[in-house]
N, C-alpha and C positions, 0 to 999 in steps of 0.2 A: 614337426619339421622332419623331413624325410631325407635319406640319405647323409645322415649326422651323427658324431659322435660327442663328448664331451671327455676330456682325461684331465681327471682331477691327479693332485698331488705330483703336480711336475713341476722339473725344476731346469729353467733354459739357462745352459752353460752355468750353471751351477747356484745360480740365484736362489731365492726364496721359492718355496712354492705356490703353484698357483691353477691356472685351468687354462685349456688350449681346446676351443671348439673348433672341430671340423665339420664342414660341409660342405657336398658337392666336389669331396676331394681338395679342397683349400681350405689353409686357416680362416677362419671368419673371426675369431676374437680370441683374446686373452685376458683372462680376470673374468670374474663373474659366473652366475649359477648356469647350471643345465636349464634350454627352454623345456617347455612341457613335454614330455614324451619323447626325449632324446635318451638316448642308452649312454648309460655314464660307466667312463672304466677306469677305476682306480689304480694309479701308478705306481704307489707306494712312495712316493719319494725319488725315485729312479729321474736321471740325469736325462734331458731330453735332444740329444744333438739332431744338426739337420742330417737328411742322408748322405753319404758320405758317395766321393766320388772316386771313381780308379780313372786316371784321364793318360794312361797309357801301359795296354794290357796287350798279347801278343794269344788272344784267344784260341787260333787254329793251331794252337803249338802245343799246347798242353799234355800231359803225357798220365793227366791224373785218373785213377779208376783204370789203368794200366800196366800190365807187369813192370817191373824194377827196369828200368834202363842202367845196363853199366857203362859210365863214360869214360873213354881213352880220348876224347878228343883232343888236339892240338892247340896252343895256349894263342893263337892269333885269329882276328875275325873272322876273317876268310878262311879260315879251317872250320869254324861253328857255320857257319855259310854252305858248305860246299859240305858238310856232314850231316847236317839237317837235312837238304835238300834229295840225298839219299835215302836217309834212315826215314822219310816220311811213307814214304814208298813200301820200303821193306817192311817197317813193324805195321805200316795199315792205321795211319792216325789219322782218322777222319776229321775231318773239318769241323761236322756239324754234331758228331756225338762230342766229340772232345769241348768243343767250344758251350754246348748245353750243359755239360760237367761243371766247369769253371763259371759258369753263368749262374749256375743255383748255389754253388757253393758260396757266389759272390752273397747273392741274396739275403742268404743263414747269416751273413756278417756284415749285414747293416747298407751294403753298398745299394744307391737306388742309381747313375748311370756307370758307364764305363763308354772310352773313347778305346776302339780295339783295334791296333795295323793287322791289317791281313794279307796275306803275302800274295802275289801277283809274279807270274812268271813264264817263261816260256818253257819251264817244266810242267804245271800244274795247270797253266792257262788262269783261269779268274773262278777253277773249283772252289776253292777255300771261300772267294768272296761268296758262292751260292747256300755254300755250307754254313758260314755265319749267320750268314741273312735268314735262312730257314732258322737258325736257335735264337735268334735277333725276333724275329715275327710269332716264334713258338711263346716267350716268356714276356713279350710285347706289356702286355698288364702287370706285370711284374717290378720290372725295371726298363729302362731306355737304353741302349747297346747301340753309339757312333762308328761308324767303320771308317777308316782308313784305308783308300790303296795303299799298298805297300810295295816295292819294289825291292826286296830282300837281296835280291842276289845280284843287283845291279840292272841300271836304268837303260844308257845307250851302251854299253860292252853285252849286252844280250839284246841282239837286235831282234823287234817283236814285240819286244817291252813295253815300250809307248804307246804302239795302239789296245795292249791287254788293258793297260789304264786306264787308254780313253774307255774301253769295252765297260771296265768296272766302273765307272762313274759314270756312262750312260743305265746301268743297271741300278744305281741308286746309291753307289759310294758316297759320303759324305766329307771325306777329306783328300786332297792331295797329298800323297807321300813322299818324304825322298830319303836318301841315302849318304854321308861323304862326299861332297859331291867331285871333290880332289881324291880322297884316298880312295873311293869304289871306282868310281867312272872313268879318272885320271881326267877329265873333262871340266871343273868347277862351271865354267861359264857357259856351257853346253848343257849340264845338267840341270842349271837353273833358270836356261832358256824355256827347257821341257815343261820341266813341272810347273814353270808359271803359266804358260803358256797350256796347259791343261786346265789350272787354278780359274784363269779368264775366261777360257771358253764355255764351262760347266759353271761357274760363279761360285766357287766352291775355296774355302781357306786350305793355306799349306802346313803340314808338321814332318819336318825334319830330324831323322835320327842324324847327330853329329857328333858321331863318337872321336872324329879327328883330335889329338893333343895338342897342347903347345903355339906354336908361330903357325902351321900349316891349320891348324882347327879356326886361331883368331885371323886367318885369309879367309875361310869359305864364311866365316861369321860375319865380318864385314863386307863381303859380296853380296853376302844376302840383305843385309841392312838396306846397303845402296840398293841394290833391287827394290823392296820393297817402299823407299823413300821415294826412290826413279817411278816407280808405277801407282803410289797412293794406294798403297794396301798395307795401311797400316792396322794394328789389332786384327790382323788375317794370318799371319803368321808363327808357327811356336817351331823352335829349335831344341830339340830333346836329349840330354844328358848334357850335352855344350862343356864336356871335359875343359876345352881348352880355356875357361873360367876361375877353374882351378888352378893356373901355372902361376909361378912363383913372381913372375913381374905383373906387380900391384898397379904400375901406370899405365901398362898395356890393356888390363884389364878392365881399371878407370875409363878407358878410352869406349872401349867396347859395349859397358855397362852404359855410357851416357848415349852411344850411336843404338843399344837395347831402347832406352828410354823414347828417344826420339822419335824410332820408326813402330814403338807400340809393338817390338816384339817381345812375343813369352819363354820363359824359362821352364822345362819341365827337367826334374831332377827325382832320379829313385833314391839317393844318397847310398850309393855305389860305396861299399867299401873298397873296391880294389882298385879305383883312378881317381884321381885327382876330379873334385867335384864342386861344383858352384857354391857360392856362400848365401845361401839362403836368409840370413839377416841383413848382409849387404845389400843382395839389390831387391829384397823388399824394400829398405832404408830408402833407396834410390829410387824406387817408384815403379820397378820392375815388375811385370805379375807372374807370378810363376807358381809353377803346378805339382803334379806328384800321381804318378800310380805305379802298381807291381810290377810292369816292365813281365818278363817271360816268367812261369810259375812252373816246376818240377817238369821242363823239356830236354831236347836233347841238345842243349847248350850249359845244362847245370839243375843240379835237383833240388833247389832252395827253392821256396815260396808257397804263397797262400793267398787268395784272395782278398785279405783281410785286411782292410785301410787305416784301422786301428793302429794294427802291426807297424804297416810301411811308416806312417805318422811317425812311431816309436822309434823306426832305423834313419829317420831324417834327420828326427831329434839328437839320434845317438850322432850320427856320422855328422853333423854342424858343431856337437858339446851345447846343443841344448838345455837347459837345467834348471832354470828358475820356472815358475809355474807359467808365469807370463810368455816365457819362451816356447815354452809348448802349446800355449794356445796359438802362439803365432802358429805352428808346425800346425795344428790340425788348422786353420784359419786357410791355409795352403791346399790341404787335403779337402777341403769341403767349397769354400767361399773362392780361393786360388783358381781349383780344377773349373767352376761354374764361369767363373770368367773366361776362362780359356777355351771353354767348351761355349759360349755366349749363349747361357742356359736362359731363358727367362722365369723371372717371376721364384726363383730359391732361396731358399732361407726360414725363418721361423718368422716371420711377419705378418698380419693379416692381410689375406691377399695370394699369400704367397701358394704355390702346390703342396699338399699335406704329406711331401716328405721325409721321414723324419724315424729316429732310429732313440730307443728306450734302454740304457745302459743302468746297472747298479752300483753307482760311482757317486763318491762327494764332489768330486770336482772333475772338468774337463782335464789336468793334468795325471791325477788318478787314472779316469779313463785310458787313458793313452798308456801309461804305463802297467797297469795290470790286463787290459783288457779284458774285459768280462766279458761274460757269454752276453749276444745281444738279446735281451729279454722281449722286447719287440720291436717289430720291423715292420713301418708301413710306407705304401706308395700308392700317391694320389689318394688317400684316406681310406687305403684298401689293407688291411694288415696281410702281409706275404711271407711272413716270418715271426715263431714265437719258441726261445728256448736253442736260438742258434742255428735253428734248422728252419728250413724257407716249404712252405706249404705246397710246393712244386716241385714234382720229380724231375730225377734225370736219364736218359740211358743207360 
C-alpha cells in the first residue's frame, strides 16, 4: 500500500490506545494491524487531537521577527485604527514576510487552517491581500490560510472602499468583511447594504468584527439577524467578539441568543479579558456555534500573543471559569470542531474518511493538554508530517 502510514499507540481525546491508518492523506481505519509493507510509527502513548484551527487571525499585522514596538497608543479603537495605518508605513511591515512568519509558527503549534482578515483600504489598496495570498500559496501543502476582506479603517466614511473589496474578492478573497457597522460607518444600515450586497454578488459568506457594547452592539446585532433571515443566508454569517453578549441584561441577551439561533449565526469569541465577552457555555447550551482564534498577535495594537490554539483554548477557559475537565473539552471542542463549522470545512475530524489532520501532543488527557501545553510532538496535514518537536519543517523569512 503506497502513500500510508500506520501510528500505533495513540490515544483519540484521550481513550485507550489503539492504531490510526492513514492513506492517500485520510484516515482509512482505526484498530487493527499495519497492511503489509506500511511504515509504522510509534506514538508512545501521545494524545492524538484533530488539527487545530485559529478561525480569526489578523496575519498582515504581525510585528513578529521584528524589533520591539514601543506602544503609546490611545486606549480607544479608533486610535489602534488610525495608528496602525501609520506605523504600517513607517516600520516597513510587509504583508507577506510578516504573514509567512505567523504562518510557520502556526504550524510548530499544531494549527492545520487559519481564517485571516486582511486589511483593505484606500491607504494600502488590496497589497496586503497580495501579500497574504503569496504566503497563503507559499505554505499551501502545509496548512490552508481563508482570507477575509477586511475593511479596518472603515467601509463607506473612506470612500473607494467598496470597490477595493469588490477588487479583493474578484482576486480570490474568500470572505466578506465588515466592521461596527454604527460605531465605524455611523451608517448600520448602509453598511450592511454593502457587504451583503458584496456577499451575493461573489457568493461568498460574511464575518463581522463587532466590537460595539451594550444597547448600540445588541442594534447592529439584530440588524444583522433580520438581514440575514430577510435574505436566506442563514450559516453564512459569523459576528466576531459580539461584546455586546456580555451586558448585564440577561433578557436582552436571551432575546438575541434565540434571533443567533434562528438565523444560523456564529459567535466567534477570543475571551478578551478586557470587555465584557460571550458566555460561551450559554449559547453552545442554546444551540449557538461558535468559534475561536488569536485575534492580532504581538502588533501595533498590543504585544500579547502567539499562534498557539492550545494557549487561546486555555484564555477561553480561563476568561468563561472553565474548570471541570468536561468543560474544557467543550473549550477546545470550540477551537477545533466549533472553528470547522464555521469555517464549513469538509470532511474534519478523526474519523475514517475524514483528511489526516491531526496534531500528536504528550498529554493524559485533553484537559491536561490545554492546560500545560506541550510542545506539539507531531504535526501532520493531509498525512503529510509538517512539524515534529514544535518546530514545522518549513521556513520563514
Amino acid at each position: 500500500m503506497e502513500n500510508a502510514t500506520l501510528y500505533t499507540q495513540v490515544r483519540l481525546a484521550g481513550g485507550e490506545p489503539t492504531t490510526v491508518l492513514v492513506h492517500d492523506g485520510r484516515i482509512q481505519a482505526l484498530g487493527g494491524a499495519a497492511p503489509a509493507g506500511v511504515p509504522v510509527v510509534d506514538a508512545g502513548g501521545a494524545l492524538m487531537l484533530p488539527g487545530l484551527i485559529d478561525a480569526h487571525a489578523h496575519l498582515d499585522k504581525t510585528m513578529y521577527g521584528m524589533p520591539w514596538y514601543r506602544n503609546e497608543v490611545g486606549p480607544r479603537l479608533i486610535d489602534k485604527i488610525e495608528n496602525e495605518r501609520v506605523e504600517k508605513k513607517r516600520l516597513g511591515i510587509d504583508p507577506y514576510r510578516q504573514s509567512a512568519r505567523q504562518i510557520v509558527m502556526s504550524i510548530g503549534d499544531g494549527t492545520s487552517h487559519i481564517r485571516s482578515h486582511v486589511d483593505v483600504d484606500t491607504d494600502i489598496g488590496v497589497a496586503a491581500i497580495e501579500g497574504v495570498m503569496r504566503a497563503r500559496d507559499q505554505y499551501r501543502d502545509e496548512i490552508d490560510v481563508e482570507l477575509v476582506a477586511f475593511p479596518q479603517s472603515g467601509l463607506l466614511i473612506r470612500p473607494g472602499t467598496l470597490e477595493l473589496m469588490d477588487q479583493a474578492l474578484r482576486m480570490g478573497a474568500d470572505v466578506v468583511g465588515g466592521l461596527d457597522p454604527a460605531g465605524m460607518d455611523r451608517d448600520p444600515k448602509g453598511h450592511l447594504d454593502a457587504i451583503f450586497a458584496l456577499a451575493d454578488k461573489h457568493g461568498k459568506p460574511i464575518d463581522i468584527h463587532l466590537h460595539e457594547a451594550g444597547e448600540l452592539g445588541a442594534f447592529s446585532m439584530q440588524m444583522t439577524i433580520d438581514r440575514v433571515l430577510a435574505l436566506g443566508m442563514q450559516g453564512k454569517v459569523t459576528l466576531s467578539h459580539a461584546f455586546c453578549l456580555g451586558m448585564p441584561d440577561t433578557q436582552a441577551v436571551q432575546a438575541l441568543t434565540d434571533g443567533l439561533l434562528q438565523a444560523g449565526v456564529h459567535i466567534m469569541t477570543t475571551g478578551s479579558a478586557s470587555r465584557p465577552v460571550p458566555n460561551v457555555a450559554w449559547l453552545r447550551q442554546a444551540g449557538v456555534t461558535v468559534c475561536t482564534g488569536n485575534d492580532g498577535m504581538r502588533d501595533t495594537w498590543g504585544p500579547y500573543g502567539k499562534p498557539d490554539m492550545l494557549e487561546r483554548t486555555m484564555l477561553v477557559g480561563l476568561r468563561n471559569n472553565l474548570r471541570r475537565d468536561d468543560e474544557l473539552e467543550l473549550a477546545l471542542d470550540v477551537a477545533t470542531y466549533g472553528n470547522a463549522r464555521v469555517m464549513q470545512l469538509a470532511d474534519y475530524g478523526l474519523t475514517p474518511g475524514c483528511h489526516a489532520d491531526f496534531v500528536l501532543v504528550d498529554a493524559e488527557t485533553v484537559a491536561e493538554a490545554i492546560v500545560a501545553r506541550p510542545v506539539r510532538k507531531l504535526v501532520v496535514k493531509r498525512g503529510k508530517v509538517v512539524a515534529r518537536d514544535g518546530r514545522a519543517l518549513v521556513s520563514a523569512p
